[in-house]
C-alpha positions as CSV (number, residue, x, y, z in Angstrom):
1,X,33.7,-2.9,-7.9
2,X,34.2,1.2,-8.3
3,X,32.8,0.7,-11.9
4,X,29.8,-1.4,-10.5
5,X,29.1,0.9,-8.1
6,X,29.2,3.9,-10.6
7,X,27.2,2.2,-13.2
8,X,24.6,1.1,-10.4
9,X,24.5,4.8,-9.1
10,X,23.6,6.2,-12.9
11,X,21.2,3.7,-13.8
12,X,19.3,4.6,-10.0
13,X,19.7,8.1,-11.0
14,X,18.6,7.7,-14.6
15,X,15.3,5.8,-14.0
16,X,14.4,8.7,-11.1
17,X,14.9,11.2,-13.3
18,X,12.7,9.4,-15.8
19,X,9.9,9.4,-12.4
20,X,10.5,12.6,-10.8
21,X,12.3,14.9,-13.3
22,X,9.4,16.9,-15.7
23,X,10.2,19.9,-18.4
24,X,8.1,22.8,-17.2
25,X,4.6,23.4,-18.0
26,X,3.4,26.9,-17.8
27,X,1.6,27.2,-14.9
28,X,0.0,29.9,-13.0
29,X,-2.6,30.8,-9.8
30,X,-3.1,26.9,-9.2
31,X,-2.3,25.0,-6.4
32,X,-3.1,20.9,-5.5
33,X,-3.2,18.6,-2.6
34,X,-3.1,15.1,-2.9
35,X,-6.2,13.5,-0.7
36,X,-5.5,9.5,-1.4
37,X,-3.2,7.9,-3.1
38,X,-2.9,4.4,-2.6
39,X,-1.0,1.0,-4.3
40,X,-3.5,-0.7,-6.7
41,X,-4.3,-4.7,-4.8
42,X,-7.7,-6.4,-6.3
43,X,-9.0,-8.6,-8.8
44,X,-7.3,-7.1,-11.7
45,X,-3.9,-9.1,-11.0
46,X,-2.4,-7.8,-13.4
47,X,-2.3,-3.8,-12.2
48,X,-1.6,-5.1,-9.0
49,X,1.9,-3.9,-7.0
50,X,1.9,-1.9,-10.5
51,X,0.4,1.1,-10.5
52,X,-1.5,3.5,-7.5
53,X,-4.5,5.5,-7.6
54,X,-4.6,9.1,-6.3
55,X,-6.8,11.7,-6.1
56,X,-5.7,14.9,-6.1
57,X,-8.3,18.2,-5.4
58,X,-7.0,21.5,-7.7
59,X,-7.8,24.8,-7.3
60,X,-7.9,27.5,-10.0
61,X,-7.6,31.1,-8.8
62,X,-9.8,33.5,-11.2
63,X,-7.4,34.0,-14.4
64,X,-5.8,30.6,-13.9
65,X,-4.2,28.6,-16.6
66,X,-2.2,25.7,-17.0
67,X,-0.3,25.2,-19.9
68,X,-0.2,22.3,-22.7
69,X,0.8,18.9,-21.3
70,X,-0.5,15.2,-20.9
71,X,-0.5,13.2,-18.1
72,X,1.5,9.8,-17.5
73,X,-2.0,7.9,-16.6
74,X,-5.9,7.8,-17.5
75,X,-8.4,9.9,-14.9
76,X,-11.5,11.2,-14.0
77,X,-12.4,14.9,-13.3
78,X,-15.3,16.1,-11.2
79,X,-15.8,19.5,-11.0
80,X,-16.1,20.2,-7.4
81,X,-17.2,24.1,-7.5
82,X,-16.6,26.6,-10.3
83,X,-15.6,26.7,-13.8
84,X,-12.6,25.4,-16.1
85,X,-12.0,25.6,-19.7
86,X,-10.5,22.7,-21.2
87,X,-9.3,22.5,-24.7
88,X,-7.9,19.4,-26.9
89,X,-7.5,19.6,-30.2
90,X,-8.6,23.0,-31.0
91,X,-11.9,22.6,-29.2
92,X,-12.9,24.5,-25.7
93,X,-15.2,22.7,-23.2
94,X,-16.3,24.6,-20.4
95,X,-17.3,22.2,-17.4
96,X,-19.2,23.6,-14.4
97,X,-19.5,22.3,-11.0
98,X,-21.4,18.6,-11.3
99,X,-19.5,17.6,-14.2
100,X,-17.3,15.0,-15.1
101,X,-14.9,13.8,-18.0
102,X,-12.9,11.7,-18.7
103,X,-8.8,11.9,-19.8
104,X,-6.9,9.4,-21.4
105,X,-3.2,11.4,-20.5
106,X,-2.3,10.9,-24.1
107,X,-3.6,14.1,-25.4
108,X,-2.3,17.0,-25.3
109,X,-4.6,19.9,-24.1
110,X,-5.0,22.9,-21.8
111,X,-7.0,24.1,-18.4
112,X,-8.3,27.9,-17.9
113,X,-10.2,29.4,-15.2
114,X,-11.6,32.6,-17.3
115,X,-14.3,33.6,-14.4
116,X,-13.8,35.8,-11.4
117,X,-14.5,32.7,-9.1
118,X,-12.5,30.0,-8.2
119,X,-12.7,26.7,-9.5
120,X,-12.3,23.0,-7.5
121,X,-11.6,19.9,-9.5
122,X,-11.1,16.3,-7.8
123,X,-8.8,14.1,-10.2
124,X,-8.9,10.6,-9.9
125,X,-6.0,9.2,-11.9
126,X,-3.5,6.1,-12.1
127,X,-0.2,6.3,-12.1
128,X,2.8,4.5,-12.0
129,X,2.9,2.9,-8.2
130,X,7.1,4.6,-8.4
131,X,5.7,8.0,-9.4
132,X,6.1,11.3,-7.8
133,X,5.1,14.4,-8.0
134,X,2.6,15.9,-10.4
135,X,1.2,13.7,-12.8
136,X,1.2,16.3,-15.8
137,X,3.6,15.7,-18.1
138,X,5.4,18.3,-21.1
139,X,4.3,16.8,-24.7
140,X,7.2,15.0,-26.3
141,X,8.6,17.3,-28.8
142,X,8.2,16.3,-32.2
């Protein structure tokens, strides 16, 4: 029963750490706060009991920047106020307040604030229903 017990114990541990535990992604003058985040129940039977949505509103302080990472779902991001540099692949898009893209979290890629003014972005994501915590994740290293 004591080995039981033990093995139940690390396998419960393992698969949170798998959730919760993340290598660190560099990460300055940014802060979050989840607005929604809610079990996914619908038409799409399949996702349901599954996976959650959340939306989560950023802010990047002037000189912000987050370091390279994915994220463990797919998302939308709407810049609320501002301006953020994002760059995949080599390439830099700067998106301005009103607009929109979309991530598929398997990319790896980066997110600057190189203005003097703060910058707002709502992201709408899903994620694993189990999940906490930030949804960015440290590329796997290859």
């Amino acid at each position: 029963m004591v080995r039981f017990t033990l093995l139940l114990v690390v396998a419960l541990l393992g698969g949170a750490g798998r959730l919760a535990a993340q290598e660190k992604i560099e990460a300055r003058g940014i802060t979050s706060e989840i607005k929604l985040e809610e079990v996914t129940f619908g038409r799409l039977v399949e996702l349901n009991g599954k996976y959650k949505m959340r939306a989560t509103e950023f802010t990047f302080a002037p000189g912000s920047y987050l370091g390279v990472h994915h994220h463990v779902g797919p998302g939308v991001r709407y810049i609320l106020s501002g301006e953020l540099t994002f760059t995949e692949g080599g390439h830099a898009t700067v998106y301005k307040a009103g607009d929109y893209y979309f991530e598929t979290g398997n990319l790896a890629h980066t997110a600057e604030n190189k203005t003097q003014e703060p910058c707002r972005v709502l992201i709408v994501e899903i994620i694993p229903k189990d999940w906490v915590g930030p949804a960015t994740i440290a590329p796997k290293a290859e």
